[in-house]
VOTORKE-603515 format. One record per atom (N, C-alpha, C, O): residue number from 1; x, y, z; atom name. Coordinates in nm, 4 decimals. Each point is the difference from the previous one (the first is absolute). Example, Ala and Ser with C-alpha at 12.3 -4.5 7.8 and 13.67 -1.06 7.14 Angstrom:
# residues 2
<r 1 <1.3190 -0.5690 0.7800> 'N'>
<r 1 <-0.0890 0.1190 0.0000> 'CA'>
<r 1 <0.0900 0.1200 0.0000> 'C'>
<r 1 <0.1036 -0.0019 0.0665> 'O'>
<r 2 <-0.1386 0.1069 -0.1385> 'N'>
<r 2 <0.0820 0.1190 0.0060> 'CA'>
<r 2 <-0.0770 0.1090 0.0730> 'C'>
<r 2 <0.0509 0.1108 0.0169> 'O'>
This chain:
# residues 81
<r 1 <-11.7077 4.4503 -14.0604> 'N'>
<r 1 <0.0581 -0.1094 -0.0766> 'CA'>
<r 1 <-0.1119 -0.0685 -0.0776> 'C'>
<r 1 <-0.1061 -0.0299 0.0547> 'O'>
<r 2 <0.1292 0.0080 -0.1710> 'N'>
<r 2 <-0.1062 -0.1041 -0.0840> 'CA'>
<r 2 <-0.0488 -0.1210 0.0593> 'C'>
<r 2 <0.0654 -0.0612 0.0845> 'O'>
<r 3 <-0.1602 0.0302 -0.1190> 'N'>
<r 3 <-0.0519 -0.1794 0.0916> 'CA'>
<r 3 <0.1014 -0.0830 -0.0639> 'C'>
<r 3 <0.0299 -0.0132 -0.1186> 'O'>
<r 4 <0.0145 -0.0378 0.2214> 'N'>
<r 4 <0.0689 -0.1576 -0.0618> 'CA'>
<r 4 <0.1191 0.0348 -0.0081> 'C'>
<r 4 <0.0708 -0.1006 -0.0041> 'O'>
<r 5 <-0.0017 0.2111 -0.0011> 'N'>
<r 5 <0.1660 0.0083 -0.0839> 'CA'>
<r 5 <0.0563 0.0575 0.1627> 'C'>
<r 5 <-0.0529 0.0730 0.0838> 'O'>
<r 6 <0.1706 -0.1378 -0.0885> 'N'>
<r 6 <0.0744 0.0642 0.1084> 'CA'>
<r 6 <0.0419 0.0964 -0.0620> 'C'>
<r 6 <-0.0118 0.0264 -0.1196> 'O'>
<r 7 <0.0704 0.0380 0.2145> 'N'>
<r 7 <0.0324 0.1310 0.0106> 'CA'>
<r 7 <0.1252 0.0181 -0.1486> 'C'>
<r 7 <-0.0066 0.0536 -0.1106> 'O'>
<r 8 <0.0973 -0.1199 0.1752> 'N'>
<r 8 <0.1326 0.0139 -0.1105> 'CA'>
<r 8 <-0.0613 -0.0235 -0.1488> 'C'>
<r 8 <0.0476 0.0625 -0.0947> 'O'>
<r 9 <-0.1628 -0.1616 0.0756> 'N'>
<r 9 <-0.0499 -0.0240 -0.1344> 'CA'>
<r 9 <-0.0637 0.0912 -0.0410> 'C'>
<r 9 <0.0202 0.0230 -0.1193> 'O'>
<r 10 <-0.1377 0.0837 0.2013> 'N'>
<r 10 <-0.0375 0.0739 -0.0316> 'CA'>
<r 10 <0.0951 0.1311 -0.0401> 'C'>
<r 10 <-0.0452 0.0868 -0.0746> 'O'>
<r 11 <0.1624 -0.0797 0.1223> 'N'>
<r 11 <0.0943 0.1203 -0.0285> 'CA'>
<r 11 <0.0221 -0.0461 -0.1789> 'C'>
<r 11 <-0.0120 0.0784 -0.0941> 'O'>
<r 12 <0.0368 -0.1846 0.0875> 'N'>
<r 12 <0.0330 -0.0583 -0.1538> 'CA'>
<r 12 <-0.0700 0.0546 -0.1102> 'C'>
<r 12 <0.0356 0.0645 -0.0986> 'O'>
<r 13 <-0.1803 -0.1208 0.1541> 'N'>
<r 13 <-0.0849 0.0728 -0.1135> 'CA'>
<r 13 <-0.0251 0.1626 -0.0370> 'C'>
<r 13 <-0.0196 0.0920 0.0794> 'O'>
<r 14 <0.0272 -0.0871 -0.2354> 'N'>
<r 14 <-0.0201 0.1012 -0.0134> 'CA'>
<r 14 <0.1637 0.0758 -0.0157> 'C'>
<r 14 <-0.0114 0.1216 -0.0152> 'O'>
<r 15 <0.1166 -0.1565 0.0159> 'N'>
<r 15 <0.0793 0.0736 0.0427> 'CA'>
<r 15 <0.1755 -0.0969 -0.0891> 'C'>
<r 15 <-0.0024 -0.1225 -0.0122> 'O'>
<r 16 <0.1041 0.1889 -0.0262> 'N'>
<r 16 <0.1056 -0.0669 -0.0414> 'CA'>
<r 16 <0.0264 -0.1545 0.0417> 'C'>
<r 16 <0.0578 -0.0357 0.1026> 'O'>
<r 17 <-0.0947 -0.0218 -0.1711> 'N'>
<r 17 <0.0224 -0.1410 0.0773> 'CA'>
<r 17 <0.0807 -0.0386 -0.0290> 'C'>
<r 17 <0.0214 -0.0890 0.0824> 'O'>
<r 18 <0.0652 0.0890 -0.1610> 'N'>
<r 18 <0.1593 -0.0816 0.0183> 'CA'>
<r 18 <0.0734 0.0771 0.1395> 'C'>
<r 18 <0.0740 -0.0728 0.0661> 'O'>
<r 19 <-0.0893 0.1965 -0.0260> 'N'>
<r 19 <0.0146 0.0310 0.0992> 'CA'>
<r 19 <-0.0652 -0.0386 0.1603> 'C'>
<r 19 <0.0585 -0.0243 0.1055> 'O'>
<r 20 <-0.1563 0.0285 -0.1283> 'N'>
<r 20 <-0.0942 -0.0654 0.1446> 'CA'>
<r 20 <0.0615 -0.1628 0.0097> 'C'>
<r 20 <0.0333 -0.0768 0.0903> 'O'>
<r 21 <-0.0391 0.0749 -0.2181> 'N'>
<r 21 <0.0629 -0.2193 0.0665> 'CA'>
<r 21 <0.0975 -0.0051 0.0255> 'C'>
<r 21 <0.0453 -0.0868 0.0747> 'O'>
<r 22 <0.0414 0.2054 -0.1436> 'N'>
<r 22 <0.1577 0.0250 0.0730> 'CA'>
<r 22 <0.0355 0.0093 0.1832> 'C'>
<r 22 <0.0787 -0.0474 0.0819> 'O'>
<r 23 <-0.1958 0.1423 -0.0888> 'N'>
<r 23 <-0.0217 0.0272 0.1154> 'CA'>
<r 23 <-0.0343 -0.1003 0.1046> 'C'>
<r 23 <0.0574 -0.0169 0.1076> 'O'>
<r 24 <-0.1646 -0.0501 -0.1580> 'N'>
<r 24 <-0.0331 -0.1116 0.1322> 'CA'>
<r 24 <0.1139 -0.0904 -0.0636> 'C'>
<r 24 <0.0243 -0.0787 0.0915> 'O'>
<r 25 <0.0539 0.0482 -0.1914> 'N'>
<r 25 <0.1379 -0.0835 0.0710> 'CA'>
<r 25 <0.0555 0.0256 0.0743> 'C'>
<r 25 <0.0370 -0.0682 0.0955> 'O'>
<r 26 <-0.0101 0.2077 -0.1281> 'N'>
<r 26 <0.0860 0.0367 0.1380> 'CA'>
<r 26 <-0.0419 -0.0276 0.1426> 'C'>
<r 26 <0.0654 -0.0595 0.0856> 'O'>
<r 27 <-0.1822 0.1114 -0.0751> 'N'>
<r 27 <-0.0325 -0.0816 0.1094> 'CA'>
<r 27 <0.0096 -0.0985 0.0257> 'C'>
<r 27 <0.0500 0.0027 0.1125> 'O'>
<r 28 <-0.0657 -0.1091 -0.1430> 'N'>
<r 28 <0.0200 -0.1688 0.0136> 'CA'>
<r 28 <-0.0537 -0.0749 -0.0694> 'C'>
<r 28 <-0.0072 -0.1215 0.0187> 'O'>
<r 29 <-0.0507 0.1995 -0.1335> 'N'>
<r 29 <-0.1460 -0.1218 -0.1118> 'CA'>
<r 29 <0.1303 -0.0744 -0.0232> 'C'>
<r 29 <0.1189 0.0319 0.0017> 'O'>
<r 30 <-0.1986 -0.1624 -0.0277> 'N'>
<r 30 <0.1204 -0.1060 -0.0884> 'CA'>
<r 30 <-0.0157 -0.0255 -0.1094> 'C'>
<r 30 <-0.1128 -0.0165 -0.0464> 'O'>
<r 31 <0.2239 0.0062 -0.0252> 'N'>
<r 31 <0.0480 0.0383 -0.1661> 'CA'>
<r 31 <-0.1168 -0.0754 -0.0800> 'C'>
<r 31 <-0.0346 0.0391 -0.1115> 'O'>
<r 32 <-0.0342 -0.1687 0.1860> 'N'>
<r 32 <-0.1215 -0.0495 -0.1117> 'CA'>
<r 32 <-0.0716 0.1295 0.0213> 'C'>
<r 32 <0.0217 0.1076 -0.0556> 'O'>
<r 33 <-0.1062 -0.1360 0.1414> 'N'>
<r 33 <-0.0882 0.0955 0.0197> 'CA'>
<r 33 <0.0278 0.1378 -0.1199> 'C'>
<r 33 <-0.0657 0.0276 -0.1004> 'O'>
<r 34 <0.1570 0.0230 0.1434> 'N'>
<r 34 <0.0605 0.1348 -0.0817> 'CA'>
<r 34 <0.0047 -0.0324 -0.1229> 'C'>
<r 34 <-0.0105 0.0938 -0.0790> 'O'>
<r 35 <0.0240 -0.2067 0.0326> 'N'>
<r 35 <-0.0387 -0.0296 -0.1453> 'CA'>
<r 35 <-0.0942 -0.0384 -0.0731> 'C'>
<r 35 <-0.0017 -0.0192 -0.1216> 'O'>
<r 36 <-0.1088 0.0038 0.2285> 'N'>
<r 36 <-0.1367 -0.0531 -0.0313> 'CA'>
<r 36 <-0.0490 0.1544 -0.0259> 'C'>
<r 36 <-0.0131 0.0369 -0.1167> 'O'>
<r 37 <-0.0159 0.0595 0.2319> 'N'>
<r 37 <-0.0274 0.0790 -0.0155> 'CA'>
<r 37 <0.0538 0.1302 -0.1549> 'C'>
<r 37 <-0.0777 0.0743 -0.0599> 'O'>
<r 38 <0.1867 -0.0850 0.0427> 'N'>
<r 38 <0.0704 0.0315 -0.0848> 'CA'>
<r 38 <-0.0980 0.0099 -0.1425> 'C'>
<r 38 <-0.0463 0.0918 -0.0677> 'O'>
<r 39 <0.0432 -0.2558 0.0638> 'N'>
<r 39 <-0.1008 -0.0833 -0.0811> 'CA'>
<r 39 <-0.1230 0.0462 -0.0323> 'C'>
<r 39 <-0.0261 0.0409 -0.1131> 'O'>
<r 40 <-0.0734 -0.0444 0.2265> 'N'>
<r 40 <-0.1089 0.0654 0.0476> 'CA'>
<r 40 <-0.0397 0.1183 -0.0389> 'C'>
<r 40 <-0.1154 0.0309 -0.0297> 'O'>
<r 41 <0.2257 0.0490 0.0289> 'N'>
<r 41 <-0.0191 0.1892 0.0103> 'CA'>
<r 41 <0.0259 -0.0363 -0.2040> 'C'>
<r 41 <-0.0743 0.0437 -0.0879> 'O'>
<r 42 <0.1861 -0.1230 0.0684> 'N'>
<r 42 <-0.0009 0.0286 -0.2249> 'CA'>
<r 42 <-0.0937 -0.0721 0.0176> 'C'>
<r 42 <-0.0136 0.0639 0.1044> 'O'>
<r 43 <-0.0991 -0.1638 -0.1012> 'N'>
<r 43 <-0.0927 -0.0613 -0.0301> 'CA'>
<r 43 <-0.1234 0.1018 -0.0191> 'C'>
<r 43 <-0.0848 -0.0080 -0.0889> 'O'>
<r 44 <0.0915 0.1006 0.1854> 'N'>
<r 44 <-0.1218 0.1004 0.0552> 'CA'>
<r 44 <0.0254 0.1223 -0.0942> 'C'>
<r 44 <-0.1092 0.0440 -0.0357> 'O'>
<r 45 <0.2176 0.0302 -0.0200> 'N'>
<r 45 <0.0367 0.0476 -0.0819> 'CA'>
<r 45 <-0.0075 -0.0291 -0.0955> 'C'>
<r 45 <-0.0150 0.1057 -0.0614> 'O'>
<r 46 <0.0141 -0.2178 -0.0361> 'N'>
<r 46 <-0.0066 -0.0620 -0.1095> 'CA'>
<r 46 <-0.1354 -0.0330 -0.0306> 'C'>
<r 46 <-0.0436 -0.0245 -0.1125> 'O'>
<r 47 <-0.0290 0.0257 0.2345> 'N'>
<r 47 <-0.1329 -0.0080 -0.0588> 'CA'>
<r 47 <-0.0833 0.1620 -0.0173> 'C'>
<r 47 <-0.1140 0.0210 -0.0417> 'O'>
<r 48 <0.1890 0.0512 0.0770> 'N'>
<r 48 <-0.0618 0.1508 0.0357> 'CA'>
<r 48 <-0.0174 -0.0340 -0.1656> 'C'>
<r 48 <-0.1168 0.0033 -0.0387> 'O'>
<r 49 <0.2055 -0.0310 -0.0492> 'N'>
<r 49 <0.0138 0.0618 -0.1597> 'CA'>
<r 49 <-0.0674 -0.1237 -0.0805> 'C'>
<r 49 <-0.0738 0.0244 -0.0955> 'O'>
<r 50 <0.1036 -0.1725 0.1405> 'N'>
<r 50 <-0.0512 -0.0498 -0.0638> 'CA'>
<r 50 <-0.0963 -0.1453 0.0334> 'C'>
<r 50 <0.0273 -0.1160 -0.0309> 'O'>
<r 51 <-0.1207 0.1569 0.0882> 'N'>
<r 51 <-0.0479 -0.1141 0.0712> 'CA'>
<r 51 <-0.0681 -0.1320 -0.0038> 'C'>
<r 51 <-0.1230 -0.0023 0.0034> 'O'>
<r 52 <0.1975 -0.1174 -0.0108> 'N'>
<r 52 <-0.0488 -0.0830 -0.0336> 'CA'>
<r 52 <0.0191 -0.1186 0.0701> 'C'>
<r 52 <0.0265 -0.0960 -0.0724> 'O'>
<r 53 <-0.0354 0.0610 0.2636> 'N'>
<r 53 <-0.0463 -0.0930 0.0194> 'CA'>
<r 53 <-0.0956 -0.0511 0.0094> 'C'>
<r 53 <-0.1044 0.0549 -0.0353> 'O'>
<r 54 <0.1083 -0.1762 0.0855> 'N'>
<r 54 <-0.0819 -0.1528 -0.0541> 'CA'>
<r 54 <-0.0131 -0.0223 0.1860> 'C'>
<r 54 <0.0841 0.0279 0.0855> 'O'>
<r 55 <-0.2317 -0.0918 -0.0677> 'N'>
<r 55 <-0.0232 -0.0487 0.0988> 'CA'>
<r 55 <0.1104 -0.0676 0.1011> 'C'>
<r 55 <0.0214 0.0071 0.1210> 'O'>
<r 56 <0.0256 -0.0620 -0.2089> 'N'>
<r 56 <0.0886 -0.0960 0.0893> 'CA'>
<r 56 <0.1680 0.1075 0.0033> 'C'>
<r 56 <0.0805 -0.0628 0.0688> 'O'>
<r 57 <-0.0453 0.1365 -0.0981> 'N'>
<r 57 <0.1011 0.0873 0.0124> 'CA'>
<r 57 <-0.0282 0.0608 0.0900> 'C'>
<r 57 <0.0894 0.0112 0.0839> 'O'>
<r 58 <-0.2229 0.0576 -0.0544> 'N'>
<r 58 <-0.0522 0.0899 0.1244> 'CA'>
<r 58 <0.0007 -0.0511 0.0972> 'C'>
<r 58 <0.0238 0.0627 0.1032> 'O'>
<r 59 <-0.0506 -0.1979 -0.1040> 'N'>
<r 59 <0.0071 -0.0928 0.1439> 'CA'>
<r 59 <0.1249 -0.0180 0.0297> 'C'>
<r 59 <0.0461 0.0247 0.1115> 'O'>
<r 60 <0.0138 -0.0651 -0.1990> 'N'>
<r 60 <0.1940 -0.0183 -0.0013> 'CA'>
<r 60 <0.0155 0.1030 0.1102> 'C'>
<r 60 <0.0185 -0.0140 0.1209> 'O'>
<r 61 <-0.0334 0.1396 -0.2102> 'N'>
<r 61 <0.0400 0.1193 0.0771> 'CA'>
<r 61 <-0.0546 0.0469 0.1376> 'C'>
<r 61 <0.0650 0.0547 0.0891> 'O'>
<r 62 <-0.1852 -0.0839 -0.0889> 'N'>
<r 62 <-0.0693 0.0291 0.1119> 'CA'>
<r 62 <0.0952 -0.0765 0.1058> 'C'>
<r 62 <0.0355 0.0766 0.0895> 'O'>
<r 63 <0.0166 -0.2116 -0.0762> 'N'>
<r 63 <0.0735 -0.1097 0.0818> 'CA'>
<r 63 <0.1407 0.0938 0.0214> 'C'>
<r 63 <0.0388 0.0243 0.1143> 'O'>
<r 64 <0.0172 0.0142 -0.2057> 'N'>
<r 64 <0.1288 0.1098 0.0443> 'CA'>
<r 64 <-0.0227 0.1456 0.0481> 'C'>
<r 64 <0.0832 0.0684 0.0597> 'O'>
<r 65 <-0.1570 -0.0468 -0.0804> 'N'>
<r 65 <-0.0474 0.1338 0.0892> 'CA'>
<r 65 <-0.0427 -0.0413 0.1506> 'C'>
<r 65 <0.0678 0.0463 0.0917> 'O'>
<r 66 <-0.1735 -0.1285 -0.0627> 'N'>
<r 66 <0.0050 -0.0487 0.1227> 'CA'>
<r 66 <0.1284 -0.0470 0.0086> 'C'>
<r 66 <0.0260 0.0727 0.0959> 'O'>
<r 67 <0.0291 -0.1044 -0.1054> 'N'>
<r 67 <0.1374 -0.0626 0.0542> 'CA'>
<r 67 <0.0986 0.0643 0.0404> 'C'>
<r 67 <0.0654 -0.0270 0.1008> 'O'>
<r 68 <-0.0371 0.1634 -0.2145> 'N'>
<r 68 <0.0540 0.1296 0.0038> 'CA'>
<r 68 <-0.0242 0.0479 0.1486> 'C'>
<r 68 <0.0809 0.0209 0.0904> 'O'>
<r 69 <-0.2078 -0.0112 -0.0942> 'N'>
<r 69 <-0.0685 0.0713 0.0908> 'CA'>
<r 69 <0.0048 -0.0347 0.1474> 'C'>
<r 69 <-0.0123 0.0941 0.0785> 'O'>
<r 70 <0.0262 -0.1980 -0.0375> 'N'>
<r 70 <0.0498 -0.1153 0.1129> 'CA'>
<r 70 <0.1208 0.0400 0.0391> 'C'>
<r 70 <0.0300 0.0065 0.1192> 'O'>
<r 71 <0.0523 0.0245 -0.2169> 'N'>
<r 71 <0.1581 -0.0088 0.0402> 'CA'>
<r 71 <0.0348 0.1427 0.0116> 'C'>
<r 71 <0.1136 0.0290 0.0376> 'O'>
<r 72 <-0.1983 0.0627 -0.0657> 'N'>
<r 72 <0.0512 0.1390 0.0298> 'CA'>
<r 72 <-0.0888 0.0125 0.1425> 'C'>
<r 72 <0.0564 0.0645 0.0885> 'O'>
<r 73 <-0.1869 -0.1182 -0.0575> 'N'>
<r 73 <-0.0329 0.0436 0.1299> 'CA'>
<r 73 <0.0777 -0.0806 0.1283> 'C'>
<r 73 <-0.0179 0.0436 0.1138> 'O'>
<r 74 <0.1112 -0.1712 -0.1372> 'N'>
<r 74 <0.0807 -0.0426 0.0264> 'CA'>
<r 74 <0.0979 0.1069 0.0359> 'C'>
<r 74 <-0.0196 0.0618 0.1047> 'O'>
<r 75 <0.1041 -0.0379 -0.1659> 'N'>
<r 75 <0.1133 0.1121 0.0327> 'CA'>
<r 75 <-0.0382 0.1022 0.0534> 'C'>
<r 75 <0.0743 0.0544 0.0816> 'O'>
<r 76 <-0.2579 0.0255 -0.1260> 'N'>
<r 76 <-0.0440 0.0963 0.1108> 'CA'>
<r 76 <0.0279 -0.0015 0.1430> 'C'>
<r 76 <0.0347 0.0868 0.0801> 'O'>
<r 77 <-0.0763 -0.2888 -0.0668> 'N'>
<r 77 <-0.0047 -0.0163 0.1522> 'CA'>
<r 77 <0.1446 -0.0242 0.0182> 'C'>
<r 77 <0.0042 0.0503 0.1123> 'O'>
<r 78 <0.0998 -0.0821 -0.1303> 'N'>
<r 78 <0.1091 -0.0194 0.0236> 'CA'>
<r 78 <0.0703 0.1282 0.0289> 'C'>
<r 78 <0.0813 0.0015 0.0924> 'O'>
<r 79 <-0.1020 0.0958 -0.1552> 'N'>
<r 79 <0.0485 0.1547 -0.0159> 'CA'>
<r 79 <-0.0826 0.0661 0.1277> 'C'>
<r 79 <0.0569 0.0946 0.0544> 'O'>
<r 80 <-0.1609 -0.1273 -0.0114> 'N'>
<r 80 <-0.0868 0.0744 0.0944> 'CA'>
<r 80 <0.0663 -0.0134 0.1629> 'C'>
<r 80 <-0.0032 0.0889 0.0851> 'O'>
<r 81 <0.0618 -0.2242 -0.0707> 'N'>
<r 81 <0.0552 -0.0764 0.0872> 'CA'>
<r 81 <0.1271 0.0463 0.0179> 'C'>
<r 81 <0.0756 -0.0560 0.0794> 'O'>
Protein backbone atom coordinates (compact mmCIF):
# COMPACT_ATOMS: atom_id res chain seq x y z
CA UNK A 1 0.00 0.00 0.00
CA UNK A 2 1.34 3.62 -0.63
CA UNK A 3 2.40 5.74 2.62
CA UNK A 4 -0.43 7.60 3.92
CA UNK A 5 -3.47 6.35 1.68
CA UNK A 6 -5.69 3.71 2.99
CA UNK A 7 -6.22 1.00 1.31
CA UNK A 8 -9.70 1.77 -0.51
CA UNK A 9 -7.93 5.26 -1.58
CA UNK A 10 -5.12 3.64 -2.85
CA UNK A 11 -7.42 1.22 -5.09
CA UNK A 12 -8.78 4.79 -6.52
CA UNK A 13 -5.72 5.95 -7.79
CA UNK A 14 -4.70 5.36 -10.99
CA UNK A 15 -7.76 3.61 -12.02
CA UNK A 16 -11.73 4.62 -13.31
CA UNK A 17 -12.75 6.89 -10.75
CA UNK A 18 -16.23 7.68 -11.19
CA UNK A 19 -16.30 4.03 -10.60
CA UNK A 20 -14.03 3.50 -7.41
CA UNK A 21 -16.17 6.43 -5.61
CA UNK A 22 -19.11 4.50 -6.77
CA UNK A 23 -17.74 1.88 -5.18
CA UNK A 24 -16.74 3.12 -1.75
CA UNK A 25 -20.47 4.54 -1.70
CA UNK A 26 -21.55 1.55 -1.83
CA UNK A 27 -19.82 0.69 0.84
CA UNK A 28 -20.91 3.38 3.20
CA UNK A 29 -18.77 6.68 2.06
CA UNK A 30 -21.24 9.51 2.66
CA UNK A 31 -22.67 11.41 -0.24
CA UNK A 32 -20.37 14.68 0.91
CA UNK A 33 -17.49 12.92 1.04
CA UNK A 34 -18.41 11.17 -2.46
CA UNK A 35 -18.71 14.51 -3.76
CA UNK A 36 -15.69 16.00 -2.55
CA UNK A 37 -13.81 13.30 -3.87
CA UNK A 38 -15.71 13.34 -7.14
CA UNK A 39 -14.40 16.97 -7.11
CA UNK A 40 -10.90 16.03 -6.28
CA UNK A 41 -10.41 13.24 -8.99
CA UNK A 42 -12.01 16.47 -12.11
CA UNK A 43 -9.73 18.87 -10.27
CA UNK A 44 -6.64 16.34 -10.71
CA UNK A 45 -7.70 15.66 -14.27
CA UNK A 46 -8.12 19.12 -15.31
CA UNK A 47 -4.92 19.92 -14.29
CA UNK A 48 -3.24 16.86 -16.16
CA UNK A 49 -4.12 19.33 -19.47
CA UNK A 50 -4.11 22.53 -18.10
CA UNK A 51 -2.35 23.60 -15.13
CA UNK A 52 -2.81 26.46 -13.34
CA UNK A 53 -3.06 26.57 -9.59
CA UNK A 54 -2.22 29.30 -7.27
CA UNK A 55 -0.75 28.75 -3.82
CA UNK A 56 -3.67 29.20 -2.05
CA UNK A 57 -5.92 26.67 -4.29
CA UNK A 58 -3.26 23.93 -3.45
CA UNK A 59 -3.76 24.50 0.16
CA UNK A 60 -7.62 24.66 -0.40
CA UNK A 61 -7.11 21.38 -1.87
CA UNK A 62 -4.59 19.94 0.14
CA UNK A 63 -7.52 20.58 3.34
CA UNK A 64 -10.05 18.28 1.13
CA UNK A 65 -7.87 15.60 0.39
CA UNK A 66 -6.88 15.24 4.00
CA UNK A 67 -10.34 15.28 4.79
CA UNK A 68 -11.25 12.91 1.93
CA UNK A 69 -8.76 10.90 3.28
CA UNK A 70 -10.03 10.71 7.07
CA UNK A 71 -13.37 9.62 5.98
CA UNK A 72 -12.42 6.77 3.77
CA UNK A 73 -9.93 5.34 6.48
CA UNK A 74 -12.99 5.83 8.65
CA UNK A 75 -15.22 3.37 6.75
CA UNK A 76 -11.92 1.10 6.35
CA UNK A 77 -12.26 0.79 10.12
CA UNK A 78 -15.91 0.46 10.22
CA UNK A 79 -15.89 -2.24 7.32
CA UNK A 80 -12.93 -4.17 9.12
CA UNK A 81 -15.21 -4.56 12.27
Amino acid sequence: MAPGLPGAAEAVVGHDFGASVASLAARGLDAGTVATLHGLFQACNEARYAPHSTTQELTAMAARVESALAAIGALEERNAQ
